[in-house]
C-alpha positions, 0 to 999 in steps of 0.5 A: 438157238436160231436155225441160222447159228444151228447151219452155221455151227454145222458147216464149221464143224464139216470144214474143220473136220477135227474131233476137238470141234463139236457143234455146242447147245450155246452158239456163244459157247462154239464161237469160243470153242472155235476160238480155242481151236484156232488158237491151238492152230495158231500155236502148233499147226499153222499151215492148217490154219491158212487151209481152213480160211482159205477153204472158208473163203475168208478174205487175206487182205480184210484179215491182215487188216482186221487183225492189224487195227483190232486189239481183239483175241486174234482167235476170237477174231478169225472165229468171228470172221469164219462165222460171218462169212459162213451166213454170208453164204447162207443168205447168198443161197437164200436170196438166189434160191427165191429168185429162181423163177426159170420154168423147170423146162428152160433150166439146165 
């Protein structure tokens, strides 16, 4: 497994912060894991739902959007959307910190 699917799995897992979601030894095994998950949401807690992608950063208009054109699993869709934006993050982070050559005494 890539350490990228490794972060990835991790991040999610701290967010969610439900025992019912645990990192997996297979990322396609947590992706539908992760999908089973948002389909309790979906199904029993909704408003926890709509906490979970807004803490994620997950985009309201692309996913009524997604969710509108696509005929995927609306769970394997949000999960799939969660994870994205989650590597999205890592490479943002990855790309700013190689970036940083402000001398350590110019910073603040």
């Amino acid at each position: 497994m890539k350490q990228e699917e490794i972060e990835i799995q991790h991040i999610i897992v701290e967010k969610v912060a439900d025992k019912q979601l645990l990192p997996q030894s297979s990322f396609q095994q947590f992706v539908e894991s992760l999908a089973q998950y948002i389909h309790q949401l979906i199904n029993h807690d909704f408003s926890r739902l709509v906490q979970l992608l807004y803490r994620m950063d997950i985009s309201e208009k692309k996913l009524k959007q997604t969710l509108a054109t696509s005929q995927t699993d609306a769970g394997l869709l949000i999960a799939n959307m969660m994870i994205e934006r989650e590597l999205q993050k890592i490479q943002s982070r990855k790309q700013f910190k190689n970036h940083s050559d402000i001398p350590d005494d110019e910073k603040w």
